[in-house]
Structures are given as structure tokens and as C-alpha cells.
TORTI-217428 format. One line per 10 residues: their letters; for each residue x, y, z of N, C-alpha, C. Coordinates in pm, whole numbers, plus 50000, padded with zeros to 5 digits. Layout:
residues N
A) X/Y/Z/X/Y/Z/X/Y/Z ~ ...
end
This chain:
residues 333
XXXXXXXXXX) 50586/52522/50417/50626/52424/50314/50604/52485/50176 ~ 50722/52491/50115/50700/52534/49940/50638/52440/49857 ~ 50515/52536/49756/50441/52408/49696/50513/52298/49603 ~ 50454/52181/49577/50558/52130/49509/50518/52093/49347 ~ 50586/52049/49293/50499/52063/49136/50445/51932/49098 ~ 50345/51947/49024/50216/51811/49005/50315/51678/48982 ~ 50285/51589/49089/50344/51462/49070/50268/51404/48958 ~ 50394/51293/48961/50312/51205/48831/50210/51095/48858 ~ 50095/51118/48832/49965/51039/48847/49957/50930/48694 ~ 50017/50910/48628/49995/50814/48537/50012/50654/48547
XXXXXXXXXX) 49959/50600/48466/49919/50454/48474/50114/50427/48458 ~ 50105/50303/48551/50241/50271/48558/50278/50142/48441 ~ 50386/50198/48418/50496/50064/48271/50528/49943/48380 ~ 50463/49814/48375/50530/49713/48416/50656/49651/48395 ~ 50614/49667/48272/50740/49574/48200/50890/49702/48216 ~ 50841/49852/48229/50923/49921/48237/50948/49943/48374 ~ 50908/49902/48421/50931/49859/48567/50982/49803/48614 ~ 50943/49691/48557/51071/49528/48592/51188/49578/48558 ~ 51223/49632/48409/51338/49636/48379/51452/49703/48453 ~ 51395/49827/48509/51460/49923/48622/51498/49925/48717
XXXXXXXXXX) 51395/49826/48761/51446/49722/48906/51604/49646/48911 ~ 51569/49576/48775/51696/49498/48776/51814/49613/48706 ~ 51816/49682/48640/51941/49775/48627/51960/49867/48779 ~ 51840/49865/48866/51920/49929/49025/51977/49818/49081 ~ 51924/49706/49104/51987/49589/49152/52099/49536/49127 ~ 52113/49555/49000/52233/49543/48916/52354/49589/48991 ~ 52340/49748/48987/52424/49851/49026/52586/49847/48871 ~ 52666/49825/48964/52800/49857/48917/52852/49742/48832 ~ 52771/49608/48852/52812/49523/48796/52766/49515/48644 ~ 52845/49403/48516/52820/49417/48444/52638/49327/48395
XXXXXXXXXX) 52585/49319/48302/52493/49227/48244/52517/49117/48259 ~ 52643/49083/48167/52702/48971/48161/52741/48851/48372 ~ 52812/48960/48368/52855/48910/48539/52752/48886/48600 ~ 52613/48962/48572/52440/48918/48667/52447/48771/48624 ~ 52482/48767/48478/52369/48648/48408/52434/48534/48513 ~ 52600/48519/48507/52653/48437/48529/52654/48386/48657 ~ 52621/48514/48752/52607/48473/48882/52429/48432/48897 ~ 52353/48456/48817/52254/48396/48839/52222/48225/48791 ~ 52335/48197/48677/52363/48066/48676/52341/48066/48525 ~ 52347/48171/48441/52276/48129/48306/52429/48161/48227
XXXXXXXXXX) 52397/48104/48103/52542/48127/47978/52566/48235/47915 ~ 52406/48287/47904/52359/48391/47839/52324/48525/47908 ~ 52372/48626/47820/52347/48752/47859/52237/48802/47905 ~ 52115/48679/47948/51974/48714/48010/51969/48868/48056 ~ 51991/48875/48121/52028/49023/48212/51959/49116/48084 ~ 52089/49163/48007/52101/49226/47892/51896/49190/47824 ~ 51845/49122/47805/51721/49092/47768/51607/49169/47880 ~ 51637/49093/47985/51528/49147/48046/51572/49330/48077 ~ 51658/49393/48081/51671/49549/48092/51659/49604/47929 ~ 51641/49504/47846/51607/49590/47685/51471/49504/47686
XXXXXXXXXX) 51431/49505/47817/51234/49409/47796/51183/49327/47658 ~ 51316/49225/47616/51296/49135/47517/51209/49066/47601 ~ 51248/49045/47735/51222/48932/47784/51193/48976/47974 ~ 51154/48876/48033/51147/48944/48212/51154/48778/48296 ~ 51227/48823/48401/51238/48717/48507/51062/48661/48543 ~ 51047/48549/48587/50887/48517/48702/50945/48590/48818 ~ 50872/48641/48894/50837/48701/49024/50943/48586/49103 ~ 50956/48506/49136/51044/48389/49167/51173/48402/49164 ~ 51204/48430/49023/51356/48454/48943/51382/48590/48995 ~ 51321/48711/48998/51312/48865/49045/51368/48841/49208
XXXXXXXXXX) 51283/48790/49269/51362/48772/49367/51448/48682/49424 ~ 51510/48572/49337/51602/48508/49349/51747/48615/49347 ~ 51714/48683/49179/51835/48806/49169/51831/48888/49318 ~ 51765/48953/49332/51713/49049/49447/51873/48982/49548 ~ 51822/48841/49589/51888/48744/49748/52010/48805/49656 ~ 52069/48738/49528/52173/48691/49504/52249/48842/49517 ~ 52187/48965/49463/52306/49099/49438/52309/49151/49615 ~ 52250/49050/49741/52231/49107/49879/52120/49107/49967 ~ 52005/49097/49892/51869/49134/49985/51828/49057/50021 ~ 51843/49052/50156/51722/48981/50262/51638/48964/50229
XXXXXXXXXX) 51543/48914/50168/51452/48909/50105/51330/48866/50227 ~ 51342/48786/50301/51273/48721/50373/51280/48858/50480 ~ 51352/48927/50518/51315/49023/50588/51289/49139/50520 ~ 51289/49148/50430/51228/49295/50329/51090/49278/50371 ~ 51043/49102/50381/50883/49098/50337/50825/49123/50501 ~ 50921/49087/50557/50875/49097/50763/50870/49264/50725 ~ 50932/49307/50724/50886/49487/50723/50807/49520/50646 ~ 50730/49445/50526/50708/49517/50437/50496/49501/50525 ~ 50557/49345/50622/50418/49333/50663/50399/49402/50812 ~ 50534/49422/50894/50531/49465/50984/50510/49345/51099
XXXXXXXXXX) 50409/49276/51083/50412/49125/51192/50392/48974/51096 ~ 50534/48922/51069/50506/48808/50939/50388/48766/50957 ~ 50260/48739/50882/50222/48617/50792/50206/48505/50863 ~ 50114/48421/50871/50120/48281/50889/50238/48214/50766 ~ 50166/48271/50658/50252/48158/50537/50355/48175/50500 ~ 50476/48274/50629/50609/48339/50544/50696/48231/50671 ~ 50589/48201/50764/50647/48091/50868/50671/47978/50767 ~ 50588/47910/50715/50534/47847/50632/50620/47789/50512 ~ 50640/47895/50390/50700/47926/50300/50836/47957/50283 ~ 50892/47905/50215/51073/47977/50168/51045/48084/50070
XXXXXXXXXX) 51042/48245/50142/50970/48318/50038/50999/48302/49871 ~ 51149/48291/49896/51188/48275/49755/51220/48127/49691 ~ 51024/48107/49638/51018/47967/49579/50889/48005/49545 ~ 50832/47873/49452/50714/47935/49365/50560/47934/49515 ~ 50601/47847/49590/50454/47856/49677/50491/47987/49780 ~ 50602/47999/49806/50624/48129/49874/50534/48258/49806 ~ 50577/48252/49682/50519/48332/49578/50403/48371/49567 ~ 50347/48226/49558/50181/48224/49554/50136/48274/49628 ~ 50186/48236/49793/50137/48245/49931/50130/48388/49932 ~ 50183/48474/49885/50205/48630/49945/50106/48676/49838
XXXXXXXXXX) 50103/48627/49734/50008/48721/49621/49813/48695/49622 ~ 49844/48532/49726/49697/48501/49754/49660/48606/49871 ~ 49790/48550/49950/49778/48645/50074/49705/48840/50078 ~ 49780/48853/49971/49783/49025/49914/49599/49078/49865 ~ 49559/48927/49815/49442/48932/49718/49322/48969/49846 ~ 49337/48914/49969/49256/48942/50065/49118/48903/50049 ~ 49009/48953/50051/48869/48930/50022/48816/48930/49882 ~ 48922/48975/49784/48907/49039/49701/48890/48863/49601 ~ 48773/48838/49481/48715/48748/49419/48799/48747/49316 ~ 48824/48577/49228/48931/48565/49133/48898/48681/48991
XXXXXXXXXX) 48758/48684/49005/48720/48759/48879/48748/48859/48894 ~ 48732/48960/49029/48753/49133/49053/48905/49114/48990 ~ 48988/49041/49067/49174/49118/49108/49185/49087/48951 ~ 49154/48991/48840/49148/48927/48719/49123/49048/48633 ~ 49006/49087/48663/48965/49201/48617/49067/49323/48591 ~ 49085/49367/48711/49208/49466/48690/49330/49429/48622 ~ 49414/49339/48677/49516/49304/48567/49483/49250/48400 ~ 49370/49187/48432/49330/49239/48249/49436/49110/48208 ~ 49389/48916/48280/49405/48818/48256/49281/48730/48269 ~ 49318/48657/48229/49176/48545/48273/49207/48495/48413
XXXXXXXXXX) 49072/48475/48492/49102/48428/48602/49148/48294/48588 ~ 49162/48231/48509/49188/48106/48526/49327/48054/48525 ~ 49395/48190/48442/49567/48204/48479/49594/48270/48595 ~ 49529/48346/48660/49504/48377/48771/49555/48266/48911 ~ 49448/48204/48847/49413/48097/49002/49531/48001/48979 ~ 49607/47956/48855/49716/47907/48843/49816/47946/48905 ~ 49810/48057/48931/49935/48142/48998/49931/48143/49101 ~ 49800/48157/49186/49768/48139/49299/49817/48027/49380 ~ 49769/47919/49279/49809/47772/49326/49971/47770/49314 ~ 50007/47814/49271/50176/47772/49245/50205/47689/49094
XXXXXXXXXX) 50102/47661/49049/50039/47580/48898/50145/47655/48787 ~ 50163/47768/48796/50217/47850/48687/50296/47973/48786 ~ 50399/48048/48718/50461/48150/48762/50454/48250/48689 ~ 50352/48350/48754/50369/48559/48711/50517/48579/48652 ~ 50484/48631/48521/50620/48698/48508/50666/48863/48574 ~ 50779/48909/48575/50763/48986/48701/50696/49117/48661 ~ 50625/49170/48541/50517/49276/48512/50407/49228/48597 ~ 50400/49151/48543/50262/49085/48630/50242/49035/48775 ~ 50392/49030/48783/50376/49005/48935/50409/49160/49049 ~ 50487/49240/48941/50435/49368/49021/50309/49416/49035
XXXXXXXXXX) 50242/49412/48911/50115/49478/48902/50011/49406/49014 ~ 50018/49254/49019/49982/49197/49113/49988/49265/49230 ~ 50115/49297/49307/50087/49332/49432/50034/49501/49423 ~ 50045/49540/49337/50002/49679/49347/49822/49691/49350 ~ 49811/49625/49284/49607/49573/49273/49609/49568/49394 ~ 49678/49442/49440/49611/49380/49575/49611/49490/49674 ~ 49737/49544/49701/49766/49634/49831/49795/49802/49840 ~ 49798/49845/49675/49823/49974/49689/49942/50026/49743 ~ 50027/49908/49742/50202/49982/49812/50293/49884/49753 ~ 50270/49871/49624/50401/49850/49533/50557/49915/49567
XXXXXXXXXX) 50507/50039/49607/50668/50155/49602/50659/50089/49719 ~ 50597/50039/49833/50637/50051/49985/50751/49878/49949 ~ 50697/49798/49896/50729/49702/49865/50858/49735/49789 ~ 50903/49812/49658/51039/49809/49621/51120/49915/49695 ~ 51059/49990/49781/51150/50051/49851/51241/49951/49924 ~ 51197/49823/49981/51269/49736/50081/51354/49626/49988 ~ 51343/49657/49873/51428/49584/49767/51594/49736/49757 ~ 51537/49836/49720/51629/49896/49641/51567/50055/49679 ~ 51680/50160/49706/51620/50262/49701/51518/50296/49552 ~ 51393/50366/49583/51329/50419/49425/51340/50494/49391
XXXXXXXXXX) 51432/50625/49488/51499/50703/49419/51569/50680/49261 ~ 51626/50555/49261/51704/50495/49168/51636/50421/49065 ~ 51478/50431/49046/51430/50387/48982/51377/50520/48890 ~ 51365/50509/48822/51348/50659/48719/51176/50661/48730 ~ 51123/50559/48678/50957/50587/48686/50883/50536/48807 ~ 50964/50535/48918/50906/50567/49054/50952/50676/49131 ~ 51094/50724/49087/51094/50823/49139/51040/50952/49213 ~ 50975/51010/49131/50877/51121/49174/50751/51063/49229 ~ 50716/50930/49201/50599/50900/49296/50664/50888/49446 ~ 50732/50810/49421/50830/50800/49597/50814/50957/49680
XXXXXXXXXX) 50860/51062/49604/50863/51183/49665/50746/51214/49698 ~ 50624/51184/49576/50493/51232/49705/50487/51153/49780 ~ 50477/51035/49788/50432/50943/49916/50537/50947/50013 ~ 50604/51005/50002/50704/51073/50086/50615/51164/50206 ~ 50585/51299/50083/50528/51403/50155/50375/51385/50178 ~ 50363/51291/50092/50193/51221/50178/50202/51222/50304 ~ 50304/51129/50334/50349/51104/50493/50387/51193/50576 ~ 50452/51275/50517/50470/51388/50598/50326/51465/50628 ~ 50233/51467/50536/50145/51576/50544/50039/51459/50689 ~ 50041/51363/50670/49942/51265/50743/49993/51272/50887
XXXXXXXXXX) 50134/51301/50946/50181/51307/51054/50154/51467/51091 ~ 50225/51601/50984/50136/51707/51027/50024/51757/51054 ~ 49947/51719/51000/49788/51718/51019/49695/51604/50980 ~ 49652/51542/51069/49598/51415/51066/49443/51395/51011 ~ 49390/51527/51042/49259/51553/50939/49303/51545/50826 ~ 49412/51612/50721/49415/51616/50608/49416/51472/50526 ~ 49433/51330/50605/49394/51244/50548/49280/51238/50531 ~ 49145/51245/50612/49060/51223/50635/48916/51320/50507 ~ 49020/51460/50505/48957/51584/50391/48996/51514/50289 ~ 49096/51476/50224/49118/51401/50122/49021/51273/50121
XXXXXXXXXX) 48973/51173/50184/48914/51082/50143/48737/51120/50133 ~ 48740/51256/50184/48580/51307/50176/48580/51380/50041 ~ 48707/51387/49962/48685/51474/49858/48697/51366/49759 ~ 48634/51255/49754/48617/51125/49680/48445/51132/49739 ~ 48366/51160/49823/48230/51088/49831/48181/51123/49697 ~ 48081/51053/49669/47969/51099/49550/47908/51251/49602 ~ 47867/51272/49728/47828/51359/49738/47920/51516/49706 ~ 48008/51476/49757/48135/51602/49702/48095/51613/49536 ~ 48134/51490/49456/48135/51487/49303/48015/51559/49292 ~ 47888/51527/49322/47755/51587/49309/47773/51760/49332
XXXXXXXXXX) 47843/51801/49376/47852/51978/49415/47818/52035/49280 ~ 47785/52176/49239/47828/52191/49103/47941/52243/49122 ~ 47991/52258/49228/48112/52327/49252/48140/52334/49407 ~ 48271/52376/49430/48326/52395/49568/48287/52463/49643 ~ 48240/52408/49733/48156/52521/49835/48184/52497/49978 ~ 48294/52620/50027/48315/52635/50168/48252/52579/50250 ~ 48350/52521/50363/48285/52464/50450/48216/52333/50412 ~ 48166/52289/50347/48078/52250/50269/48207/52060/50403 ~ 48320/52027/50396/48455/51953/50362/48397/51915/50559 ~ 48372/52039/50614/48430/52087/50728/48296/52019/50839
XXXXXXXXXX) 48165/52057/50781/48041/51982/50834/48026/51851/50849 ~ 48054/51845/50695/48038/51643/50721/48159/51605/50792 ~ 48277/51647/50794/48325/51590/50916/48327/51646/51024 ~ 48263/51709/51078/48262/51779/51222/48387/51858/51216 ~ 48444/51963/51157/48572/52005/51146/48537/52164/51155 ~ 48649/52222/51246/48613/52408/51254/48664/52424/51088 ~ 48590/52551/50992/48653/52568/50904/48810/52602/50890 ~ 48861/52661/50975/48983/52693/50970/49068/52568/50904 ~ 48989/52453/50988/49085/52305/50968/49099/52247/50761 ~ 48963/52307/50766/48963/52236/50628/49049/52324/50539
XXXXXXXXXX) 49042/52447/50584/49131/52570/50498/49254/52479/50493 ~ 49349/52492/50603/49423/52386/50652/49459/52275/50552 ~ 49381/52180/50577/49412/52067/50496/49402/52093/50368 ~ 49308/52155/50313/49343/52181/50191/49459/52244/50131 ~ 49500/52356/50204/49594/52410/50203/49734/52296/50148 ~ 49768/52183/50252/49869/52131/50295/49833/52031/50223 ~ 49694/51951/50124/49682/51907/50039/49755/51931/49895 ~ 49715/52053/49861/49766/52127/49748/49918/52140/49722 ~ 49956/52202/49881/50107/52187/49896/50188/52102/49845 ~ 50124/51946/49920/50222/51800/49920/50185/51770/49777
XXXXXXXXXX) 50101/51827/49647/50079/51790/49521/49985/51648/49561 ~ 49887/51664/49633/49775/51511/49637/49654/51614/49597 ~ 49657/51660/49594/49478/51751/49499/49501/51776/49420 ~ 49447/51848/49353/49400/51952/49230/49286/51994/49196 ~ 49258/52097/49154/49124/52135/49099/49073/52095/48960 ~ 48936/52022/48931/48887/52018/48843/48826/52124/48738 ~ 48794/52108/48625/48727/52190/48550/48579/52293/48624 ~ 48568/52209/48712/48442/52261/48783/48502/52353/48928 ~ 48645/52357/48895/48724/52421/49012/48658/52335/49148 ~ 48660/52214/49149/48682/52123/49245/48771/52051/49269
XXXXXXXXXX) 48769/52013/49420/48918/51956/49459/48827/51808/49420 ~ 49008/51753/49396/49010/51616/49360/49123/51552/49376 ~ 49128/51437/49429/49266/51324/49442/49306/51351/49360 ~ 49424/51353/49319/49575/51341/49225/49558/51187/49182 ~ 49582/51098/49313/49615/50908/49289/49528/50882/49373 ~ 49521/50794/49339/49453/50675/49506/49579/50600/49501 ~ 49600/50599/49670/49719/50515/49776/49633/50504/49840 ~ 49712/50393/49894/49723/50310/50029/49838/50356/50082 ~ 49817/50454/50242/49939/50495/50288/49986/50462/50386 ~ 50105/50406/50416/50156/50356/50507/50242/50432/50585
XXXXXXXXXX) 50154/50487/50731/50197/50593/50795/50334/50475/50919 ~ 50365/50349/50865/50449/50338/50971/50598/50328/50967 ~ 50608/50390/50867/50728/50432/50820/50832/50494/50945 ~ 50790/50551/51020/50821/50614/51115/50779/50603/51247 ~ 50836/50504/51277/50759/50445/51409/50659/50518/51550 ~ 50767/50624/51606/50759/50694/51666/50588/50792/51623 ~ 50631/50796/51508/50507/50920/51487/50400/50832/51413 ~ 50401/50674/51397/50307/50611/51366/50208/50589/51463 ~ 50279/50597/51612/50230/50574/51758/50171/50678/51763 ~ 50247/50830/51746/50165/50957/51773/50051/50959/51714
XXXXXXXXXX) 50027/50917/51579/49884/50922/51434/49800/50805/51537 ~ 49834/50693/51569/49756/50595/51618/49682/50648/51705 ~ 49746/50715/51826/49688/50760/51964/49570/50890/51899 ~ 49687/50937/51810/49506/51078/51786/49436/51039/51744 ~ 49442/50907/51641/49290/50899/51604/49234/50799/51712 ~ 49261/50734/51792/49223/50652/51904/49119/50804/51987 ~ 49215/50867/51985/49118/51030/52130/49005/50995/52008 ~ 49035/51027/51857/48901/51073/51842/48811/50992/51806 ~ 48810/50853/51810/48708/50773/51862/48694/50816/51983 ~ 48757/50841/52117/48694/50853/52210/48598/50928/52179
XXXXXXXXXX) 48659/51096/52161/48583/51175/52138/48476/51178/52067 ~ 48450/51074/51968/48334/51075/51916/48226/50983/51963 ~ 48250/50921/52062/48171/50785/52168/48106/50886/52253 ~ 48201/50992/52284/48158/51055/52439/48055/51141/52379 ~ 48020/51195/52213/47935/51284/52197/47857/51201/52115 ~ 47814/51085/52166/47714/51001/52149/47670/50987/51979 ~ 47834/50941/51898/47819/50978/51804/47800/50791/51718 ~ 47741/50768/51663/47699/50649/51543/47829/50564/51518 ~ 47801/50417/51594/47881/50328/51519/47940/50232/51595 ~ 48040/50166/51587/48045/50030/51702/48174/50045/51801
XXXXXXXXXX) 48109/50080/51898/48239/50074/52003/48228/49982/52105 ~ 48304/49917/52104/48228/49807/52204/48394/49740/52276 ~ 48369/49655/52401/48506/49571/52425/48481/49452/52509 ~ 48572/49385/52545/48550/49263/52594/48661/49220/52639 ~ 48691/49229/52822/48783/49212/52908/48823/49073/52930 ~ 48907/48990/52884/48901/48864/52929/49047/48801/52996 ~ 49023/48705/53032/49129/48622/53073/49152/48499/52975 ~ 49278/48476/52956/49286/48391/52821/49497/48329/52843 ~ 49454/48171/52777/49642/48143/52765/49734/48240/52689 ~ 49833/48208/52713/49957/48295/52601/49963/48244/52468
XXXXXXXXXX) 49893/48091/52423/49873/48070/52281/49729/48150/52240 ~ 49628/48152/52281/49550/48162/52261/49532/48344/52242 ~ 49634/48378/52324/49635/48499/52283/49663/48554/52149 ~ 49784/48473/52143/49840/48444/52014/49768/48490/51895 ~ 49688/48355/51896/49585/48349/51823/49473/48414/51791 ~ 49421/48527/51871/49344/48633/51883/49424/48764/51820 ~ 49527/48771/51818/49584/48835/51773/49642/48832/51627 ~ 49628/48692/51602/49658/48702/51425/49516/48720/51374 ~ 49410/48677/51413/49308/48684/51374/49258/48855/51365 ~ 49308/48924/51493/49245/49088/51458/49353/49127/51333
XXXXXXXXXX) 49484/49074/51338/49528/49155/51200/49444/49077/51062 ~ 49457/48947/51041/49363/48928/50906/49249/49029/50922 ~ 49174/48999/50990/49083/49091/51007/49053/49241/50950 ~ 49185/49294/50975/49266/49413/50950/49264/49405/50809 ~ 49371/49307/50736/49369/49289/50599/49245/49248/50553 ~ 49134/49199/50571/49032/49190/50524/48946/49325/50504 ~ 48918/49415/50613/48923/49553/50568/48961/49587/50465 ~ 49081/49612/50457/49179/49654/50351/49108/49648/50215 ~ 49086/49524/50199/49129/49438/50081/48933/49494/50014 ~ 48843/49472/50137/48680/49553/50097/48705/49659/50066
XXXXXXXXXX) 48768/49770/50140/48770/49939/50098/48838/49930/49991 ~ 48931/49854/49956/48994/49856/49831/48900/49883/49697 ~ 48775/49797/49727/48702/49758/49625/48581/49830/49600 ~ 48549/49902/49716/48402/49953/49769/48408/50111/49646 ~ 48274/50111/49605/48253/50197/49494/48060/50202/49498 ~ 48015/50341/49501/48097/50402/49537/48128/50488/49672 ~ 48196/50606/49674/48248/50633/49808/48085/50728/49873 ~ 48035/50644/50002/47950/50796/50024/47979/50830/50186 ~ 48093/50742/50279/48060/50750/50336/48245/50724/50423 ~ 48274/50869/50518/48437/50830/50550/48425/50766/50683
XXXXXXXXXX) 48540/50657/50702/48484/50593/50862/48651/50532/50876 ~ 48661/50589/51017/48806/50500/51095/48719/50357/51179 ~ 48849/50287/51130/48823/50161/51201/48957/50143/51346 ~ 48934/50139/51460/49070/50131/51584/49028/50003/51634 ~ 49144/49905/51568/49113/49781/51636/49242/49802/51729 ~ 49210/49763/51852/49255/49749/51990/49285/49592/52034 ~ 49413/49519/52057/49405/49451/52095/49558/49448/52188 ~ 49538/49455/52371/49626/49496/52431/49619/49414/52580 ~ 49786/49323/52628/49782/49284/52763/49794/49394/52904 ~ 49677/49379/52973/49652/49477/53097/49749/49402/53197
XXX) 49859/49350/53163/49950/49311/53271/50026/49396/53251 ~ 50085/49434/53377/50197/49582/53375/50312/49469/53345 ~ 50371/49374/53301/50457/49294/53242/50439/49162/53254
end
């Protein structure tokens, strides 16, 4: 693989964001012809792509339905197994709205997610409730706080190729993915080159990557290697490796090889049970109805998103750990 050149790691333009969205959405048609098919007199359109002005998160994806998009199935892929509240909800309406951005917020407290977007929680929790409507800066930035896959999210709106200041992020998280399906440690070297203890080095020291995770050196050569490659490292002033971004990566892009990533790191929980290694492996064989299964089963994914939504927040890093939740019928059909 030829190296590729430093992606762009900068703080993202909301409002220049929104606007881009709707000139891809747009496409071929005029300003004028959006406004009208969205129901207005006025050249709205024309406003929100010169960011006088921006749709609510609501209105964003009202346009979205109206220029074609499924909208309600953008969000089934975007979760992979709907939601209680997308059963629930007409996504595109203000409690739909709410429902996905409370949903998104996970474990995470009105003051933390408040915090980051840099509002008061108390417009916050308005939004939450359905009380008030995010305009759509804020309602991107919203899901990007919450979940770390904003791009995964407008990819199922609009290619981001076609978005100018997602563009080149798309391409690494592109080859993120690629690098996470070629070598499946190299996720894992990357999130060890975040502990405090790494930061603490005075510098890079061989092997050093390869111990704390039980890894032959060759491997870490390796990942680093194919780190550097896909543009997710760099070296610091102290000629230490260091994240480029923090993502949230969503290896299921690719079904097939999401199954392959699943199963290896599944061996290596085995493998790390069988060498009597620290931490909770445990199971519980039962017999149970087909609702109730059901129900065991939405509960391990919240569950799932509740994870999420802690590591999101957890600071700081000293310590890397896979979680394999297992939940599977032993009937051969």
C-alpha cells in the first residue's frame, strides 16, 4: 500500500457543513425549484447554502425524503438492528428527532454532551424533549458528540465524496477500514498509543506497543507500519506515535469481513481465557420464549450502546479491553 498524505484532522464547520449537504442534495436542481418543492415562496435554499440561515434537523431531513431518501431506512442501516423508538417514531418529525439524538446521547449526562457542544443544558434537554428544534449545525454536531460517525450517518444521506469538507475524511475512514480488516491488531496498537502510559515514555521505545499487548514484535512493526500508511498516526515532537483523530469505527460496512473481524477477535478471547488471562468470561445456557428472546436481545444491544456511549467519555486512557457480547439460538433452525 502507497503511503497516503496527512488527512485532515481539523475541528469540523457545522454550519459549513449543513450548507454542503444541502447543495449535494440539491444536485442539478435549481435553489429556487428546492425552495418550492419544499413548500416555501422564498429562495430559502439560496440562504441556507450562503449560511444566512439553516434548516432544524427536522426540515434537513424533510429535504433529504423530498430530493429521494429513505430516510427511515438510511437510519435502519445507519443502526444496523432499528431502535425501539424508530418503531415508535415517524423519523421525520420533531419526536422522531428527539428520539434518535436522546437515543445517540447514551449514558452520557445533560451537562457532559452540553458541554461539548458548548450550549446550555437546558436548551439541551429542550431538544431532547421535542420542546424546541436543533438547527441542523447543531444537530449534526449533536450526533457526532454522541456517536463518533457523523460521516457514517451522511454517507446514507448522500455520497461524501460530494461533500468538499468531508471528503478526505471519508477517504481515511475508508482506509481505516481497510487497515482494521487487514490487520486486526492494528486497531488495537492504535488505541494503546492513547494510554497515559505510552504519553508518559520520554520517547518511543521498541517493543515497548508489543508487551502490553502480548504481541510478537514483528506485529507491532506491522501495525505501525500500516498505521502510518492509512495516515491514522504521526509522530510527535518527542518522535512519538500518536492518533491523527479519534473515531468511532464502523467495521460493518462490509458485511462479509465484519463476520471475519468478529470471529478473530472472538478466537482471541478464547485465546486469552485458555491462558488464564484477567477478566469476565462467563455464559449462561438457557431455555426461554421467542418474545422473550426478543427481549434479551434488545437489551444486550442497549447494553452495547451503553458501552459505547462510557468509552466515549472515559479519560483517562490506561487501560485497552475488547468487550464480545454473544448472544446466539443453539437450534440448528
Amino acid at each position: 500500500m502507497d503511503p497516503v498524505p496527512p488527512l485532515d484532522s481539523s475541528p469540523l464547520d457545522y454550519g459549513q457543513l449543513g450548507a454542503e449537504l444541502i447543495r449535494a442534495l440539491r444536485g442539478k436542481r435549481s435553489q429556487m425549484a428546492l425552495s418550492r418543492r419544499l413548500g416555501y415562496k422564498t429562495n430559502v435554499v439560496y440562504l441556507w447554502e450562503a449560511q444566512k440561515g439553516a434548516p432544524t434537523g427536522v426540515g434537513f431531513l424533510r429535504l433529504a425524503e423530498r430530493v429521494g431518501v429513505d430516510v427511515r431506512q438510511a437510519l435502519e442501516q445507519f443502526y444496523r438492528t432499528p431502535p425501539p423508538w424508530l418503531r415508535e417514531h415517524e423519523p421525520i418529525s420533531v419526536s422522531g428527532v428527539a428520539a434518535l439524538l436522546d437515543d445517540l446521547r447514551g449514558a452520557s449526562t445533560l451537562v457532559e454532551t452540553a458541554r461539548k457542544l458548548r450550549v446550555s443544558r437546558f436548551a439541551l434537554a429542550r431538544w431532547l424533549r421535542g420542546e424546541a428544534e436543533p438547527r441542523l449545525p447543531d444537530f449534526l454536531e449533536l450526533i457526532e458528540v454522541s456517536s463518533l460517525r457523523l460521516i457514517d450517518f451522511v454517507a446514507l444521506l448522500v455520497n461524501p465524496e460530494r461533500i468538499p469538507c468531508l471528503a478526505e475524511r471519508w477517504s481515511g475512514l475508508q482506509l481505516a477500514r481497510r487497515a482494521a480488516y487487514q490487520r486486526p491488531w492494528s486497531h488495537a496498537v492504535l488505541r494503546a498509543l492513547e494510554l497515559e502510559q505510552y504519553r508518559a515514555l520520554p520517547q518511543h521505545e521498541d517493543g515497548w506497543l508489543a508487551r502490553m499487548l502480548g504481541l510478537p514484535l514483528e506485529e507491532e512493526h506491522e501495525c505501525l507500519a500500516l498505521l502510518e500508511d492509512t495516515g491514522q498516526i504521526e509522530r510527535d515532537k518527542a518522535k512519538k506515535w500518536r492518533a491523527r483523530q479519534v473515531r468511532t469505527l464502523d467495521t460493518r460496512k462490509d458485511p462479509e469481513a465484519a463476520r471475519q473481524l468478529k470471529a478473530w477477535w472472538a478466537k482471541v478471547g478464547s485465546d486469552r481465557f485458555k491462558a488464564n488471562a484477567e477478566g469476565v468470561f462467563s455464559y449462561n445456557l438457557f431455555g426461554v420464549s421467542k418474545a422473550d428472546y426478543a427481549r434479551i436481545e434488545a437489551l444486550q444491544r442497549a447494553h452495547f450502546r451503553e458501552i459505547r456511549s462510557i468509552v466515549a467519555e472515559s479519560q483517562p486512557v490506561e487501560t485497552v479491553a475488547v468487550v464480545n457480547l454473544q448472544l446466539f439460538s443453539l437450534l440448528a433452525r
